[in-house]
BADO-37620 format. One record per residue (C-alpha): chain; x, y, z; residue in three letters. Coordinates in nm, 2 decimals, decimal comma. Layout:
<nodes>
   cadena       px       py       pz   residuo
        A        X        Y        Z       ALA
...
</nodes>
This chain:
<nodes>
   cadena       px       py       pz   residuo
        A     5,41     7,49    15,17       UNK
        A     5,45     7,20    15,33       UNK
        A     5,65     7,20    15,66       UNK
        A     5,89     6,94    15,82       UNK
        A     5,93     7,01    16,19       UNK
        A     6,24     6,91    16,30       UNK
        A     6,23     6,71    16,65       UNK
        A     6,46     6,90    16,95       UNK
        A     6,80     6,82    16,92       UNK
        A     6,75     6,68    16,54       UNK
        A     6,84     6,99    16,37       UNK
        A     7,22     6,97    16,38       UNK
        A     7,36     6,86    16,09       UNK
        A     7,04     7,09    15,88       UNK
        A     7,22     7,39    16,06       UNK
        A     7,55     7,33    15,92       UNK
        A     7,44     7,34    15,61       UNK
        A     7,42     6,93    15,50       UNK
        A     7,16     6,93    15,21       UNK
        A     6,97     6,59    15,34       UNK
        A     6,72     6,54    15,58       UNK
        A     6,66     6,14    15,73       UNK
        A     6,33     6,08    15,83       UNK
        A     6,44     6,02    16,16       UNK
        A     6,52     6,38    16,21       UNK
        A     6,12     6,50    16,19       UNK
        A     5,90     6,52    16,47       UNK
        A     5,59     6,62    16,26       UNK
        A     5,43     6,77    15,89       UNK
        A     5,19     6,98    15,83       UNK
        A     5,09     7,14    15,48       UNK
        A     5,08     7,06    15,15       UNK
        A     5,26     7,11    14,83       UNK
        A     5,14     7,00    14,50       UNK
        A     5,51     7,09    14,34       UNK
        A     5,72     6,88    14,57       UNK
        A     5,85     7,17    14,75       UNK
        A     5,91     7,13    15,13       UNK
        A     6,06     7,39    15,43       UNK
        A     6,22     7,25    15,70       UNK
        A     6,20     7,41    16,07       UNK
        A     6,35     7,36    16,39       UNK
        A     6,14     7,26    16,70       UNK
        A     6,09     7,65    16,81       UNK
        A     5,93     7,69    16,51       UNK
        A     6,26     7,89    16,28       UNK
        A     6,35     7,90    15,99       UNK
        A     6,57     7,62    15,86       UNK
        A     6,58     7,51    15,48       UNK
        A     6,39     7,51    15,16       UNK
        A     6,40     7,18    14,95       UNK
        A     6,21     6,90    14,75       UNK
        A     6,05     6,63    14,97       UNK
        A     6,10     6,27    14,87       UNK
        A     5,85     6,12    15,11       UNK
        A     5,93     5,72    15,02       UNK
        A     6,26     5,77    15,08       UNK
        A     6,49     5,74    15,38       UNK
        A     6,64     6,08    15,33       UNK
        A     6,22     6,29    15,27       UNK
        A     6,39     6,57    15,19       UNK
        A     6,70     6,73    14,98       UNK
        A     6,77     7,12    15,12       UNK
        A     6,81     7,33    14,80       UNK
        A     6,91     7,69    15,02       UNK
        A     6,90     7,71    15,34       UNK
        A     6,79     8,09    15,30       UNK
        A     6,40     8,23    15,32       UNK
        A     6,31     8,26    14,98       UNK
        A     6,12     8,11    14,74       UNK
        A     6,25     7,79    14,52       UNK
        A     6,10     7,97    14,18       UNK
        A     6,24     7,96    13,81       UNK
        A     6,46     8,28    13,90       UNK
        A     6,63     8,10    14,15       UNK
        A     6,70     7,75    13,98       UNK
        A     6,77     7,90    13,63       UNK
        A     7,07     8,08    13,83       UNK
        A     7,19     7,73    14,01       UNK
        A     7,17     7,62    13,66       UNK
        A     7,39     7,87    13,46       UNK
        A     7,61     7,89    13,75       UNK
        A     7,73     7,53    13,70       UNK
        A     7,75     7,59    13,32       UNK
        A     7,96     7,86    13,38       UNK
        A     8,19     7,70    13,60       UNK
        A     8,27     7,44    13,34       UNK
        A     8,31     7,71    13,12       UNK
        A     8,64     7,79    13,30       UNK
        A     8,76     7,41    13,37       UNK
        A     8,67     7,21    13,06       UNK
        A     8,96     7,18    12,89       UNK
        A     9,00     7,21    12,50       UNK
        A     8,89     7,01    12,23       UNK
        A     8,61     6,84    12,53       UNK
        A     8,26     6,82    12,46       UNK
        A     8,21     6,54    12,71       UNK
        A     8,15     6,68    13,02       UNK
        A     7,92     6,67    13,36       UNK
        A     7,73     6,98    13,35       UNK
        A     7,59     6,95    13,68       UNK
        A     7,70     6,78    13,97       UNK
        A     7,40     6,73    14,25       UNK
        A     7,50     6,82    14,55       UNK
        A     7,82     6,97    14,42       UNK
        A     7,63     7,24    14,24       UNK
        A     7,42     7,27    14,53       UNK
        A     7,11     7,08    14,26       UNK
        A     7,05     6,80    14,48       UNK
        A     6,97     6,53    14,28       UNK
        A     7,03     6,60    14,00       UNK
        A     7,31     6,48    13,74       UNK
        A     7,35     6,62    13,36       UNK
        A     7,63     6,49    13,17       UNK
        A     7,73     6,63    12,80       UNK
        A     7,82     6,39    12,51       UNK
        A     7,86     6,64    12,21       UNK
        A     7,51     6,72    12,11       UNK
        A     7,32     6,51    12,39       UNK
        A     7,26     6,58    12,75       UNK
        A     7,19     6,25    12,96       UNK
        A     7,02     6,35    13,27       UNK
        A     6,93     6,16    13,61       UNK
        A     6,70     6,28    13,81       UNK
        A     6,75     6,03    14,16       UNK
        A     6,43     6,15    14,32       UNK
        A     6,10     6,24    14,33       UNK
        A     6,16     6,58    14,48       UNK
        A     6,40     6,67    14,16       UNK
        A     6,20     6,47    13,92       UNK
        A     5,87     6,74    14,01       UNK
        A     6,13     7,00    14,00       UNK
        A     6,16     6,91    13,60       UNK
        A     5,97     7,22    13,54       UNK
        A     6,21     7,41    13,73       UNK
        A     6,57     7,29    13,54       UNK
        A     6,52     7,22    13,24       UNK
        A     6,43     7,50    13,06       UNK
        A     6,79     7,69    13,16       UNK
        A     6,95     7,36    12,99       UNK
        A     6,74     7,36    12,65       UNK
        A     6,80     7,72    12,68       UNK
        A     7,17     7,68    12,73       UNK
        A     7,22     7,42    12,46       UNK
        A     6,95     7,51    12,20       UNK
        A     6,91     7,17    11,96       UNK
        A     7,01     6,95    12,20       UNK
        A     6,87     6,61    12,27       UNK
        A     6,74     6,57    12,61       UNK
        A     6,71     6,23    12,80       UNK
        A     6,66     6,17    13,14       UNK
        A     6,79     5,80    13,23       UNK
        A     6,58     5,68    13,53       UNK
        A     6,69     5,32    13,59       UNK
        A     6,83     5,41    13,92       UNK
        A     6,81     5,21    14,25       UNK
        A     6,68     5,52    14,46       UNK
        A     6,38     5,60    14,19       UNK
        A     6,32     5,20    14,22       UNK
        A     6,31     5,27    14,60       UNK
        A     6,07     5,54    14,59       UNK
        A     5,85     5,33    14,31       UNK
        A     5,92     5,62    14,04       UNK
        A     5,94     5,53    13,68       UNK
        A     6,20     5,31    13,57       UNK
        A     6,22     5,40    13,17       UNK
        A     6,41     5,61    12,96       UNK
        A     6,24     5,98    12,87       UNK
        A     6,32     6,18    12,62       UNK
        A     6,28     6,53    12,72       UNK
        A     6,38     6,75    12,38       UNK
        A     6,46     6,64    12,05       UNK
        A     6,32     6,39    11,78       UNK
        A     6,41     6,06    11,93       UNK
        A     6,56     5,88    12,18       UNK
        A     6,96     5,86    12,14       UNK
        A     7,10     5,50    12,15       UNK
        A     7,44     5,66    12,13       UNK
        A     7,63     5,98    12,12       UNK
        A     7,93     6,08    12,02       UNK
        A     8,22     6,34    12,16       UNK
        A     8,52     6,45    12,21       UNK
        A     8,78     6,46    12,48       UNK
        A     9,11     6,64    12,49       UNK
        A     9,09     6,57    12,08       UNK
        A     9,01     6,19    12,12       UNK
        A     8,72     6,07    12,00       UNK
        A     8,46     5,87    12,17       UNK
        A     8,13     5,67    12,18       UNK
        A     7,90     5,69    12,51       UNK
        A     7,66     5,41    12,51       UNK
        A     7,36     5,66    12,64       UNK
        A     7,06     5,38    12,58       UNK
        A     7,28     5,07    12,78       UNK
        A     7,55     5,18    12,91       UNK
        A     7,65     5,24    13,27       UNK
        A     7,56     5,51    13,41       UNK
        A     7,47     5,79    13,22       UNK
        A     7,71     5,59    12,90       UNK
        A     8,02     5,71    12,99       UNK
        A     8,31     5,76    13,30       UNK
        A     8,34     6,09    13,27       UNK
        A     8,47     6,13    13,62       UNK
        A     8,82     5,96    13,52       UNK
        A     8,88     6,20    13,25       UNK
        A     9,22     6,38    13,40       UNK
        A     9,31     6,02    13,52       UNK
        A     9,30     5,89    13,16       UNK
        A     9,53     6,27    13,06       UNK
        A     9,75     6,12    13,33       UNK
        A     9,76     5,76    13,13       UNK
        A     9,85     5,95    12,82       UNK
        A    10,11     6,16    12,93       UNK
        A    10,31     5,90    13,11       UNK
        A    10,24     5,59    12,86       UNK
        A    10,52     5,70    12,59       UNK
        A    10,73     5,35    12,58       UNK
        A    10,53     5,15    12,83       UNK
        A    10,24     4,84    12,80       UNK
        A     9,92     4,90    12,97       UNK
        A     9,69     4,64    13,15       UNK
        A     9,33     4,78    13,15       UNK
        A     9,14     4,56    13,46       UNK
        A     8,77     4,65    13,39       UNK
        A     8,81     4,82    13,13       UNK
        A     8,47     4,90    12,99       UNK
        A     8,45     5,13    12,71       UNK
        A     8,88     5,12    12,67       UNK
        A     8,90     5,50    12,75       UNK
        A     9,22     5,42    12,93       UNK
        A     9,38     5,20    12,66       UNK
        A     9,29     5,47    12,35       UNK
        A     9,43     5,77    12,58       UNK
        A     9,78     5,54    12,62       UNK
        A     9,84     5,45    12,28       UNK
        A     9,72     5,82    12,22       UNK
        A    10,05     5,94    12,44       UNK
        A    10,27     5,66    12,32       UNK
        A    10,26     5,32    12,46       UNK
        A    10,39     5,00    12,30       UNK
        A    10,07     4,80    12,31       UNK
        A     9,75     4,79    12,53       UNK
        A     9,57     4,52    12,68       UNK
        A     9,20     4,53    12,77       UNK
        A     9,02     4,30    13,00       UNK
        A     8,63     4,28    13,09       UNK
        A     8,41     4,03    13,16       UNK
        A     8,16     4,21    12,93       UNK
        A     8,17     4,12    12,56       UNK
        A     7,97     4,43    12,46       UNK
        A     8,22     4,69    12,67       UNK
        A     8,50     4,51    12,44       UNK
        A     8,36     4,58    12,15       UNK
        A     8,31     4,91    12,22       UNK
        A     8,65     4,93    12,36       UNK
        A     8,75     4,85    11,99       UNK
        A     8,52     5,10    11,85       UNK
        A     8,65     5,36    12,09       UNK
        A     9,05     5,23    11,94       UNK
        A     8,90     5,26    11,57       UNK
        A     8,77     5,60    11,59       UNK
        A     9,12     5,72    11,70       UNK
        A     9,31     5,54    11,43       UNK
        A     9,44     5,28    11,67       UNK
        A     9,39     4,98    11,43       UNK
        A     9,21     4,64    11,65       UNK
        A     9,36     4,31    11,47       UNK
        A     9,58     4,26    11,21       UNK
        A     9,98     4,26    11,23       UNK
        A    10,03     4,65    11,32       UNK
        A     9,76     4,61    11,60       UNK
        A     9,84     4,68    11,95       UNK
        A     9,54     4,60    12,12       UNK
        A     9,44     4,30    12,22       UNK
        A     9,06     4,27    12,43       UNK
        A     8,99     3,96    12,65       UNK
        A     8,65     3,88    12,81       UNK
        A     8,71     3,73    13,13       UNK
        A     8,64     3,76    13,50       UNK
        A     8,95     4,00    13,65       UNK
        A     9,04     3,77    13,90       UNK
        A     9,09     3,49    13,69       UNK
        A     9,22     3,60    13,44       UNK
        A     9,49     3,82    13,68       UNK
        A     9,58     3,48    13,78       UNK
        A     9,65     3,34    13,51       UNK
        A     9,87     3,61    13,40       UNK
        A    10,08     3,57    13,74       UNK
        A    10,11     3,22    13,72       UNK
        A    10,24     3,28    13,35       UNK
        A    10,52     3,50    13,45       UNK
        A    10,39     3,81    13,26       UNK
        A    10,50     4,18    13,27       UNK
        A    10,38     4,50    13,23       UNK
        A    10,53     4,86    13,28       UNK
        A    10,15     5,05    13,36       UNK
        A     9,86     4,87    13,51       UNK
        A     9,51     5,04    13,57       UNK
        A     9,26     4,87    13,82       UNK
        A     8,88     5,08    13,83       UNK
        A     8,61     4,80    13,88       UNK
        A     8,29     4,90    13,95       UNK
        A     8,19     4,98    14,32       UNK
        A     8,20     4,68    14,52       UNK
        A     8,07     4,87    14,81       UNK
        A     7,77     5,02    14,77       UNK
        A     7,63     5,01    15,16       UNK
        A     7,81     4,96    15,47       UNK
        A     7,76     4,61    15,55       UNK
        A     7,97     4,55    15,23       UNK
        A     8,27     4,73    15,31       UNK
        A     8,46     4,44    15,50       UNK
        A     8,40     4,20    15,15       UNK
        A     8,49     4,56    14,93       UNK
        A     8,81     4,57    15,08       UNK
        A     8,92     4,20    15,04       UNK
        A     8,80     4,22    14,70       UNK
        A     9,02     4,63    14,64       UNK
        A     9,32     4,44    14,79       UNK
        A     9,31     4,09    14,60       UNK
        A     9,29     4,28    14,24       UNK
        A     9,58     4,53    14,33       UNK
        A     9,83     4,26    14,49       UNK
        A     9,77     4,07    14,20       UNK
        A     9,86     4,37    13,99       UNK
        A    10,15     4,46    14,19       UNK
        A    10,31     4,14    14,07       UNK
        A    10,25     4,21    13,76       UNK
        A    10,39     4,52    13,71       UNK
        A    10,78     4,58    13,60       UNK
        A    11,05     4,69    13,77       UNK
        A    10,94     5,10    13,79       UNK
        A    10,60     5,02    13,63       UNK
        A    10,34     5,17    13,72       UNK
        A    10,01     5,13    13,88       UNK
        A     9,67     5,36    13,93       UNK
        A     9,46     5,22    14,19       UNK
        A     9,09     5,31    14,16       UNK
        A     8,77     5,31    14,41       UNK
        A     8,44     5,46    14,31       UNK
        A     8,28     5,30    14,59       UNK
        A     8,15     5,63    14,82       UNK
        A     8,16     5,40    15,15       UNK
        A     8,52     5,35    15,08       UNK
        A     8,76     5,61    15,24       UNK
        A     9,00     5,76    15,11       UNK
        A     9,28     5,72    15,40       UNK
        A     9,07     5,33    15,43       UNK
        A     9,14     5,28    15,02       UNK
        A     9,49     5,42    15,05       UNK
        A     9,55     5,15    15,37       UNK
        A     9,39     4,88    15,14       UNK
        A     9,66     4,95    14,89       UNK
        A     9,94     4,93    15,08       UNK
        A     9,87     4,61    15,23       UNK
        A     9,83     4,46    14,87       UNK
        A    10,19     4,60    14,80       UNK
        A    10,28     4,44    15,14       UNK
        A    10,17     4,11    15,05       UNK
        A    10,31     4,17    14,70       UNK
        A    10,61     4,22    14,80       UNK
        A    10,65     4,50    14,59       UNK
        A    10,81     4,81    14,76       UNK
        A    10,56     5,08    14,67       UNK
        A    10,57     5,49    14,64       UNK
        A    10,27     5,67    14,62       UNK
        A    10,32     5,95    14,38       UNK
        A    10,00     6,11    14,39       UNK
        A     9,66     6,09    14,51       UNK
        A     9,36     6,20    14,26       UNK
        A     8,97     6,22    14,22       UNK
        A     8,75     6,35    13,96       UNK
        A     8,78     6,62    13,75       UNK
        A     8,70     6,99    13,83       UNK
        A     8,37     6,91    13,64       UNK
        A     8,28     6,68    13,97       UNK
        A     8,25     6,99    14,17       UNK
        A     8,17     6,86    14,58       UNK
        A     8,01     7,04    14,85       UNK
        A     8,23     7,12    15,15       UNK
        A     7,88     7,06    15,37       UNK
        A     7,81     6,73    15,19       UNK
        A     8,16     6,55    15,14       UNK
        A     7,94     6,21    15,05       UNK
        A     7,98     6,31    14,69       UNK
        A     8,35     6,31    14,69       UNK
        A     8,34     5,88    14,61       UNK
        A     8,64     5,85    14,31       UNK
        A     8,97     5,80    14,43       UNK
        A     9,27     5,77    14,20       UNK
        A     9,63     5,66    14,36       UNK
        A     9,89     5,65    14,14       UNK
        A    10,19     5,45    14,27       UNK
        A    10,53     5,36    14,14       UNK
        A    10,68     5,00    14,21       UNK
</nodes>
């Protein structure tokens, strides 16, 4: 086994329980391990954790338990079907499009699986998980027998750590370019080959059941919209008409495949969709200086913080987009603020927002405050994976 000793005083945040170790935390190695595996002690010499090592990274190791036993196929496959289980008991019906494990949240460090009908798209961020492949994967074949399998690596910590950059397909025929699922009875397309991610938001899935049940007689502005989840789940629960905006031709056209699937017609005289590919500033602008309104407005751009030194510009950025919309939006319209940037607070997001109302103009109530679903399961002892935040706010 190979052994990380822990330099005095460096042990701290190992003790409570936090699943990563910094390099800056070890005095010293010793040992070897041909599987990845690595044990973490403190400077007497006890006991600490048992984890993968990720030795070109900043963070060399993620702590799978942080009791004395051994990381072997027993102990994983239980990980495993725990977090299948769990989901289990929170998906909710007519949903085939779901995470199935959450990293850190299902205490797998490193590793994401989401579920797109008959496809599981999973990302393996390190090298430690990646040589723990061995380990997690058969539970999941075993779990969803005929399933295709692929592990999307195009991730800036495996480019970090100089792993493998391509696509692998780990079970099944070929490699998926697309699947297809279902969510609360809607019907949709995740782009698994180029898409975002791992092809699909799944983590704004109760946001979008939120959309839906409140859309009935309002128009919806969709800023970034992507893949027009938001737009089909409004007209899905009633609204007038749906506008989608993204500076990506290919999201819009999958936006309108996403409409089509559902029976939501795209063009023609009984459509109510309209896509426009534009940058979301501009085209925000443009709508203010034209005098527009619009009862529901959702803003999720991508993360525009994604290390510390870009919090300052994240911010400016967060509050520009919702002021703008706040201008926009009708006399009790409605607006849902989001963030998936991790460095980005909650209470700082929430202070962001009000500012843009402030400069709006717009008195503002905050009706609720939201994250991910209960599929996005997060550690108490690693609260870094708790980045999605959802306000919904009433003008």
């Amino acid at each position: 086994m190979r052994t990380l000793h822990l330099a005095k005083g460096r042990d701290a945040s190992t003790r409570r329980r936090h699943p990563w170790l910094f390099s800056g935390a070890v005095a010293r190695e010793e040992g070897v391990s041909p599987d990845g595996a690595v044990e973490a002690r403190d400077a007497a010499g006890a006991f600490l954790a048992r984890g993968f090592a990720s030795p070109a990274s900043a963070i060399v190791a993620r702590f799978w338990t942080f009791e004395d036993r051994t990381l072997d196929a027993e102990f994983v496959r239980a990980r495993v079907q725990s977090a299948i289980d769990l989901r289990r008991r929170v998906v909710p019906p007519e949903t085939d499009g779901y995470r199935v494990v959450n990293a850190e949240g299902d205490f797998l460090p490193g590793l994401v699986v989401d579920r797109f009908g008959g496809v599981l798209v999973v990302q393996a961020s390190t090298e430690g998980t990646d040589r723990a492949r061995p380990l997690w994967l058969p539970p999941l074949l075993e779990a969803f027998p005929g399933a295709a399998v692929v592990q999307k690596n195009s991730l800036p910590s495996r480019k970090a750590e100089g792993l493998p950059q391509g696509d692998e397909l780990l079970a099944g025929d070929a490699l998926p370019e697309r699947a297809a699922f279902l969510e609360r009875g809607l019907s949709f397309v995740a782009e698994v080959s180029a898409g975002q991610k791992t092809g699909f938001f799944l983590d704004q899935r109760e946001n979008r059941h939120v959309v839906r049940s409140l859309a009935a007689g309002r128009s919806l502005l969709n800023l970034f919209s992507y893949s027009g989840a938001f737009g089909v789940a409004a007209l899905a629960g009633g609204a007038t008409r749906v506008a989608h905006v993204d500076v990506s031709g290919a999201a819009l056209e999958l936006a309108r495949e996403n409409h089509r699937r559902n029976g939501q017609p795209v063009g023609g005289a009984d459509s109510r969709v309209e896509t426009r590919e534009a940058d979301v500033f501009d085209d925000l602008r443009a709508r203010v200086q034209a005098g527009e309104s619009w009862d529901f407005i959702v803003t999720d751009p991508p993360a525009f913080a994604k290390r510390k030194a870009d919090v300052d510009k994240a911010c400016r950025g967060y509050k520009d987009i919702n002021r703008l919309a706040f201008q926009l939006l009708a006399p009790g319209g409605l607006l849902l603020a989001c963030s998936c940037s991790g460095r980005i607070s909650p209470d700082l997001f929430q202070k962001v927002i009000f500012a843009a109302a402030l400069d709006a103009r717009r008195p503002a109530r905050l009706l609720e405050r939201r994250g991910a679903g209960l599929d996005h399961p997060v550690s108490i002892d690693c609260p870094e994976g708790d980045y999605l935040k959802a306000f919904l706010l009433s003008v």
